[in-house]
N, C-alpha and C positions, 0 to 999 in steps of 0.2 A: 634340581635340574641336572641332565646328563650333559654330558661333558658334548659341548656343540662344534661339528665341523667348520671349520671356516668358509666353503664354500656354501654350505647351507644359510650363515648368517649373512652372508654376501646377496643371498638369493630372498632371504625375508626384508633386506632395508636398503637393497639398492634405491626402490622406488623413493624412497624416501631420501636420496642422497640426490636422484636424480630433482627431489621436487625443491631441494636446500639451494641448488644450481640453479633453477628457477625462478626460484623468488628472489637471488641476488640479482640476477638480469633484471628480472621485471622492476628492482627495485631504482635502475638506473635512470628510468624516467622515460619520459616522450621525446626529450631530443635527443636520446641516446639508442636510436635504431638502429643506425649501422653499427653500432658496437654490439648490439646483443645479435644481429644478424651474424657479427664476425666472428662473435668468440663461439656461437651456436653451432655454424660452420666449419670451425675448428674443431669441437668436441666430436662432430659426428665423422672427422675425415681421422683425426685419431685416440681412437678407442682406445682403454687399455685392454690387454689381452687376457688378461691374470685379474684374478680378483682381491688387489692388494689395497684395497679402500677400504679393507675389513679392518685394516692394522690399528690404526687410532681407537675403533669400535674395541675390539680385542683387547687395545691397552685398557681404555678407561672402564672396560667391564672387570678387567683381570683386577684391578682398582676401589671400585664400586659397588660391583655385581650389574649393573647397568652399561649396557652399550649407546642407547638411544642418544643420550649427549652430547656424546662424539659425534652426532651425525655431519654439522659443521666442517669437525678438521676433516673427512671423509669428504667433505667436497673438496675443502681445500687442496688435497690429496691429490684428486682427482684432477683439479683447473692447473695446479703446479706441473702434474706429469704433462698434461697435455700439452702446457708450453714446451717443458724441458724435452718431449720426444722432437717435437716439430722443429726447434732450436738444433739438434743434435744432426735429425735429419739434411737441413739448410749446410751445418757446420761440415758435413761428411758430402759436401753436391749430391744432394738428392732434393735441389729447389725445384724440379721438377714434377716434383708431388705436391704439387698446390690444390687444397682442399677446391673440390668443385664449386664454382660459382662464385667463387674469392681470388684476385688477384693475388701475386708472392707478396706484396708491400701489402694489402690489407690482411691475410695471414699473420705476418710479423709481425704489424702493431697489435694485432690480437693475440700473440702470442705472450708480447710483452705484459695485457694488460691482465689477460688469464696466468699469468707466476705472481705478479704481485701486486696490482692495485684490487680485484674483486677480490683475493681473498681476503686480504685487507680489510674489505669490506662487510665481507662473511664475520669474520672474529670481532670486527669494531661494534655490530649492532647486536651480539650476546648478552644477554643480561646475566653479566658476569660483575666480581667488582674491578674497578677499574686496574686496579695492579693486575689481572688476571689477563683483564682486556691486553693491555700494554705490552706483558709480557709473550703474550700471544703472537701479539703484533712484531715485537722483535725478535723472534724466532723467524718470520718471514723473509724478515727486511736482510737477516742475516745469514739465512739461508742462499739467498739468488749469489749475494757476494760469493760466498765460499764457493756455492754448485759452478759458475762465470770462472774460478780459478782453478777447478778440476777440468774444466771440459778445456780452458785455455791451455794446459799440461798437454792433457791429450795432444791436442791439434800440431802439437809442436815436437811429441815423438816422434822416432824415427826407426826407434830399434836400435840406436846406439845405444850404448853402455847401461843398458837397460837392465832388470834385475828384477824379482818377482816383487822384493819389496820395492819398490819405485813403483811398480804396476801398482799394488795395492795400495800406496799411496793417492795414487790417482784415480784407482775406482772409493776412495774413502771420499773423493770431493766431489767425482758426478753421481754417485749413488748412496753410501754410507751418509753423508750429510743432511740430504733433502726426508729418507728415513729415519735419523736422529733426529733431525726437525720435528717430523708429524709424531715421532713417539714422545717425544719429550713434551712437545702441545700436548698429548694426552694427559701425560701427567699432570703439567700445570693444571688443565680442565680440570680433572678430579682430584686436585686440592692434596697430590703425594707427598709435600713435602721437598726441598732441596736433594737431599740425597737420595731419595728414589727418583727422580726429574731425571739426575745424572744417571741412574744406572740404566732409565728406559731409553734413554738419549746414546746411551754406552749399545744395549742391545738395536738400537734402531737402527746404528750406525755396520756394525757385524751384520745384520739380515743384508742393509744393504751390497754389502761386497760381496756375499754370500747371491745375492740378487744379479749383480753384474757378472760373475763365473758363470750362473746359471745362464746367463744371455749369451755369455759368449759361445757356450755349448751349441743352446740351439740357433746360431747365426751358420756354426760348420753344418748341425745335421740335417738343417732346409735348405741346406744349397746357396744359401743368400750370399753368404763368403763376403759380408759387407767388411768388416772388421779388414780381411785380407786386402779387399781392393781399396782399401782408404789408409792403410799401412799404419793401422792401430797397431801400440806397443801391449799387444794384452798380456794375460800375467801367461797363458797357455805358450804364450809366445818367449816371452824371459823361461819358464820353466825348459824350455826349449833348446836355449841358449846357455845355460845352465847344464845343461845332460851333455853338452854336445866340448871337446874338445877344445881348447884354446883356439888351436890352429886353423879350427876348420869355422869357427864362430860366425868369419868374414862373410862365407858362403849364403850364411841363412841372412845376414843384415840385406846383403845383396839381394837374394828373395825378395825378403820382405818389402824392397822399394820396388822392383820389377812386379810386385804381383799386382800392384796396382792399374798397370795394364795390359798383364799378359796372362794370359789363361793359360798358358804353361807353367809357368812360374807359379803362379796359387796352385796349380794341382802338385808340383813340386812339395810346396810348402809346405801344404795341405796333410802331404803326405811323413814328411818331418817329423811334425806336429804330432798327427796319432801315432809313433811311435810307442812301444807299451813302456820305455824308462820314461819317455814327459810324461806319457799319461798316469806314470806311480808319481809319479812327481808334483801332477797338478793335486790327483785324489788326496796328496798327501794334506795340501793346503786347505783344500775342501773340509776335511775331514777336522782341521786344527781350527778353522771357523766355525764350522758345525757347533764342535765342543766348545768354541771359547759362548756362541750364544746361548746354549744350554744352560752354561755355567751364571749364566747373564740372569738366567729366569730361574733359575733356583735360587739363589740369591733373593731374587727380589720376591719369590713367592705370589699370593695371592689366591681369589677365588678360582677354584678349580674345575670348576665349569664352564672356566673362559682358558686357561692356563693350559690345556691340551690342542685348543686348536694353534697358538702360537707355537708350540711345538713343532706341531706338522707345519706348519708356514716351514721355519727353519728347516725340517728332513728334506721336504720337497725339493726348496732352493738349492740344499746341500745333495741332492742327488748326483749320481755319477755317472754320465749318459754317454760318452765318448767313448764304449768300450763296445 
């Protein structure tokens, strides 16, 4: 077999991911309408954009030789984000974006029950062995913990005494973690072993941060400038602080709370920010995660007809678009 893109494998078993979704709804019952109305409702207001459902496919193929099995954690994958965008959205006031036809309070409990009781559900009716089952199951349970005490970090930045690593600690709990999660499910599924578990859990967690840089790029180059108006402490922003002078530090913290509502002040910041020393400064970071997951997947090896698209997962993420 050649060595398969990951947007191509995305493009042969979405339907099939889509039809995994489907049958955990349907499998909810007759009095449970408004719950497959709502979480239905919720899938279709937020999409993912990226086709990162492959990832779990990718692991247990890189594993196996077979992707099919994974299709499960690939919903999971799926129902997880979709909570965790719509959660992040609310967390940043953007309740405003209430999926059509759904109230914000029915949203929300649908959000809650798409992170963890259908997946749940998904893993529980595997005919798996029951350790397998279980252990599936507590990756989930202990996923939403951890992902709850990255985004609570967040919301409570400010931009003081902030530091690239501080930022990267907290893109390790809303993104590195819920990626650990689904890689490391993979592993379990195809039966890797404890230490390859950890090392896919080790690489799941790196794509992730590598995932959140990649976001916070494209939040500057569409204009959205969400990050700026919601006075997110992002790592672009410690790299920032970082380049920039002792004395003059106060200036950008300042920014960073006025751009939340003045269009002055973001374009200020804005402009900070691309500066070419933060921007060697973030590429630098980029480029040290890049490598550390490279180093993640040579290590772990495997079939090599799955082991190139994960690659490119990583280049892509690790791209450098700011310039």
């Amino acid at each position: 077999m050649n060595p398969l893109a990951y947007v191509e494998l995305h493009r042969r078993i979405s339907p099939d991911i889509d039809a995994e979704i489907a049958t955990a709804l349907e499998s909810l019952g007759p009095s449970s309408g408004a719950v497959r109305r709502s979480i239905t409702g919720l899938l279709g207001h937020q999409r993912m954009r990226y086709p990162l459902s492959v990832l779990p496919l990718l692991v247990h193929a890189a594993e196996t030789g077979a992707p099919g099995p994974a299709v499960p954690l690939s919903a999971v994958h799926v129902l997880w984000w979709t909570s965790a965008c719509y959660l992040d959205d609310l967390a940043d006031g953007h309740g405003r974006h209430t999926p059509a036809g759904l109230g914000p309070d029915e949203a929300l409990l649908a959000s809650f029950l798409s992170a963890q009781a259908l997946p749940i559900r998904i893993v529980q009716a595997q005919p798996v062995p029951d350790a397998v089952r279980n252990a599936l199951t507590v990756e989930i349970v202990n996923c939403c913990i951890d992902a709850v005490e990255g985004q609570l970090r967040d919301l409570r930045g400010d931009g003081r005494d902030t530091s690239p690593a501080a930022a990267v600690a907290t893109y390790h709990g809303k993104s590195g973690v819920p990626f650990g999660m689904i890689t490391a499910m993979a592993g379990i599924l195809a039966d890797a072993g404890t230490e390859r578990v950890a090392l896919w859990r080790e690489f799941g967690e790196v794509f992730g941060i590598l995932w959140q840089l990649f976001n916070d790029q494209e939040d500057l180059l569409t204009g959205r400038d969400e990050d700026l108006r919601n006075g997110t402490a992002t790592y672009l922003l410690a790299c920032a602080l970082e380049e920039t002078p002792l004395r003059s530090r106060g200036r950008i913290v300042e920014l960073a709370v006025e751009a939340r509502g003045s269009g002055r002040a973001r374009t200020e910041l804005r402009t900070l920010l691309l500066t070419p020393a933060v921007l060697r400064r973030f590429e630098k970071g980029l480029t040290k995660f890049r490598d550390d997951a490279h180093q993640v997947l040579d290590e772990l090896g495997g079939d090599e007809a799955y082991l190139p698209a994960l690659r490119q997962m990583v280049d892509q993420a690790a791209g450098m678009h700011l310039t």
